[in-house]
C-alpha positions in Angstrom: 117.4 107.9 73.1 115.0 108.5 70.6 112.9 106.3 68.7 112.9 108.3 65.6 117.0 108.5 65.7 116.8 104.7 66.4 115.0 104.6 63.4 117.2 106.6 61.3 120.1 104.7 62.2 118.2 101.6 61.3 117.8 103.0 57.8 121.1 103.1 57.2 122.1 99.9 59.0 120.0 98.4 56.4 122.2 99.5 53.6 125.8 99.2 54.8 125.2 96.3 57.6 125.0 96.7 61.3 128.4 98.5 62.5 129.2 97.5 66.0 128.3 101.2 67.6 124.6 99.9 66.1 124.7 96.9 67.9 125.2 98.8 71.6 122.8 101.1 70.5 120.4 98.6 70.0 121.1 96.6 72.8 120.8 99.0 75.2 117.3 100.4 73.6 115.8 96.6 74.0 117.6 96.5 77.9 116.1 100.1 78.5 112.8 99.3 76.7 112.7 95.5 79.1 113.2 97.4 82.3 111.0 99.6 81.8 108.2 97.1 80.5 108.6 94.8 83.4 109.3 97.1 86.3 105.7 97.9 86.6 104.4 94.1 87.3 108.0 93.5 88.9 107.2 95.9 91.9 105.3 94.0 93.9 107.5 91.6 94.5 110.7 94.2 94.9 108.8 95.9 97.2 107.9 93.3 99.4 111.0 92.0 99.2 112.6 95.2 100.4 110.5 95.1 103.3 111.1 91.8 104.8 114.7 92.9 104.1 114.7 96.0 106.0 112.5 93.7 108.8 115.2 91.0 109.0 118.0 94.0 109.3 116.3 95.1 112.4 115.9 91.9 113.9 119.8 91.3 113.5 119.1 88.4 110.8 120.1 90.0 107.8 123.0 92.8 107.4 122.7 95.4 104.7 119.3 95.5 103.6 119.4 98.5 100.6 122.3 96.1 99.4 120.6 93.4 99.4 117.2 95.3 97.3 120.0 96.2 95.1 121.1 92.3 94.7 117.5 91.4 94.2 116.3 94.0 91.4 119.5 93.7 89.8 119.4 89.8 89.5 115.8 90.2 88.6 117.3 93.1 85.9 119.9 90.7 84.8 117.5 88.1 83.4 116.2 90.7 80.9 119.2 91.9 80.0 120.2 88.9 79.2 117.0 88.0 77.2 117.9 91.3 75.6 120.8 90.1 74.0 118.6 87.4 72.7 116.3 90.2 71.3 118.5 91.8 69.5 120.5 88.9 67.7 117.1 87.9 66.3 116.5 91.2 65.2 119.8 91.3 63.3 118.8 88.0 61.8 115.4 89.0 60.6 117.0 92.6 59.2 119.3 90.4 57.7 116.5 88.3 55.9 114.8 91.5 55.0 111.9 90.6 57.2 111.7 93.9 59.4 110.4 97.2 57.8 113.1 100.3 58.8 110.7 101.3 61.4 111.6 97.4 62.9 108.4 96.0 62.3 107.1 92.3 60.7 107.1 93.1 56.7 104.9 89.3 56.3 101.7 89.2 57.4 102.9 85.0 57.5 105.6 85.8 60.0 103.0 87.6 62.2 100.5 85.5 62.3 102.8 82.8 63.0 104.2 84.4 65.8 100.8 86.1 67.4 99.5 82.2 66.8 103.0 80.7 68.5 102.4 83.9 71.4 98.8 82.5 72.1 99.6 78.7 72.1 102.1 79.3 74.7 99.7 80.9 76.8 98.3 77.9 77.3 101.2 75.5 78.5 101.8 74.3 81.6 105.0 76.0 81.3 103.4 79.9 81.2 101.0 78.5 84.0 104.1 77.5 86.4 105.8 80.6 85.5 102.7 82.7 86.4 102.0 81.2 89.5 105.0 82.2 90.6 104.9 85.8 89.7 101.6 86.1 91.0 102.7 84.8 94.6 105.1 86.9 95.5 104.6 85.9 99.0 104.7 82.6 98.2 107.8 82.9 96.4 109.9 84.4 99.2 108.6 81.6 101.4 110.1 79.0 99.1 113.2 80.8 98.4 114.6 83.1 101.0 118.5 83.4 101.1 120.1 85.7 103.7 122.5 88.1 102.5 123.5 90.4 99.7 124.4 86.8 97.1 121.3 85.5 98.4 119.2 88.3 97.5 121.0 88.2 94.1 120.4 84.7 93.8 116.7 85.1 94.8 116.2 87.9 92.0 117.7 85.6 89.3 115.4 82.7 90.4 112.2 85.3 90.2 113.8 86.9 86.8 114.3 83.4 85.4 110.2 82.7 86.4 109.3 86.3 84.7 111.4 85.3 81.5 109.4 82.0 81.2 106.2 83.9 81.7 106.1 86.7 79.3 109.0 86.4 77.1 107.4 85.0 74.5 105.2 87.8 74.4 107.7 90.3 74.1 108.8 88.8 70.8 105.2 90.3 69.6 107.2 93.6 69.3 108.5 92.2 66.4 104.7 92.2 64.7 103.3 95.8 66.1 107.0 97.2 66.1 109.8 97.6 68.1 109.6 101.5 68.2 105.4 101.2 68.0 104.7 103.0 71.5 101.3 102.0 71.7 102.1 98.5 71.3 104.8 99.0 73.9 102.3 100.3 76.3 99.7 97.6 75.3 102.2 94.6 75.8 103.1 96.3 79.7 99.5 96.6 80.8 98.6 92.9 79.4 101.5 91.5 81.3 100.6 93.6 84.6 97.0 92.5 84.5 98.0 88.9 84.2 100.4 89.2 87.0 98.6 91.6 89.5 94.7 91.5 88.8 92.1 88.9 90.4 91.4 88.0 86.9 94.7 87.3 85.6 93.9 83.5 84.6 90.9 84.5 82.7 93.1 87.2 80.6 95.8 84.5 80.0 93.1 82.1 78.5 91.3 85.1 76.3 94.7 86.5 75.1 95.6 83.5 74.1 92.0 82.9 72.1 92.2 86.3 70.5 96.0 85.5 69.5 95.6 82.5 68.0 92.6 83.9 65.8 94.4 87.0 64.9 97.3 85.0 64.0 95.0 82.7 62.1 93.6 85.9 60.1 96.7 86.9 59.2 98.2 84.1 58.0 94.9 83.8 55.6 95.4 86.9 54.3 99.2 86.1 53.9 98.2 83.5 51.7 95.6 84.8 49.7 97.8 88.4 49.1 
């Protein structure tokens, strides 16, 4: 799917309301775009996952161990998609409210410097800290919650989906200021949320995302004021 037909069909959604062939469309352009945005920091832990699965098949503990990498990345997967649906009721709302440009990005500087400013407060709760603890102890993790079998695997993924969900969610809404079809912010928004995750200085980038958030926001919602 491309963005530019997404686009198109956007246009006309505008005019004549979102028809329910729109809505799939868009759904499964935010699921796709989710996937493919949180794969990437995801792997480490589906990987190691996959090989103390294949480990505990050999040892006789654990039967079917692709099925069970299955369960896990699809109960990781299911998180998104879910958050997905979220995604694109809001986005309906805000097209509805006229807030989104046809190319599906922020028309009021207010609205996005109220969310880049909402985006870099949350960085700094104890909630996104728990969250990325967890994601960045993927060892750790499947110490404290290792299930046998393919429903425990599942169960497993949805526990380290529901962790990923509370970590970066909010930031994904920040699609909604650079745009939803912006690939550049796309790509920006994946390599934040890996080096947070994966890198040695993760912490540190949490705490100066969220300072350069909050300030952009604040610039923003200046200007939104004084325009």
């Amino acid at each position: 799917m491309s963005g530019w037909w997404l686009a198109s069909a956007g246009a006309s959604a505008f005019g004549s309301g979102w028809t329910p062939a729109y809505w799939l469309i868009a759904f499964f352009m935010w699921a796709a775009m989710m996937v493919a945005m949180m794969l990437p920091s995801a792997s480490p832990m589906v990987l190691l996952y996959a090989h103390a699965a294949r480990q505990a098949e050999k040892r006789g503990d654990n039967r079917g161990a692709s099925a069970s990498i299955a369960a896990f990345a699809g109960g990781y997967l299911a998180l998104w998609i879910l958050f997905s649906l979220v995604a694109v009721a809001l986005q309906w709302m805000l097209e509805r409210a006229g807030a989104l440009s046809v190319l599906m990005n922020s028309r009021s500087m207010l609205m996005s410097g109220a969310l880049l400013i909402a985006a870099g407060l949350y960085q700094l709760t104890p909630l996104k800290s728990a969250c990325l603890k967890q994601c960045r102890a993927p060892a750790s993790f499947m110490a404290a919650h290792w299930r046998r079998g393919v429903f425990g695997a599942w169960r497993m993924g949805l526990g380290h989906g529901l962790y990923c969900v509370g970590c970066c969610a909010v930031l994904m809404l920040l699609l909604f200021v650079g745009g939803i079809m912006n690939l550049v912010w796309i790509a920006g928004l994946t390599l934040f949320v890996a080096l947070e995750k994966l890198a040695p200085f993760g912490a540190a980038a949490v705490r100066a995302a969220a300072a350069l958030l909050i300030a952009a926001g604040a610039a923003l919602v200046v200007l939104g004021w004084l325009a």
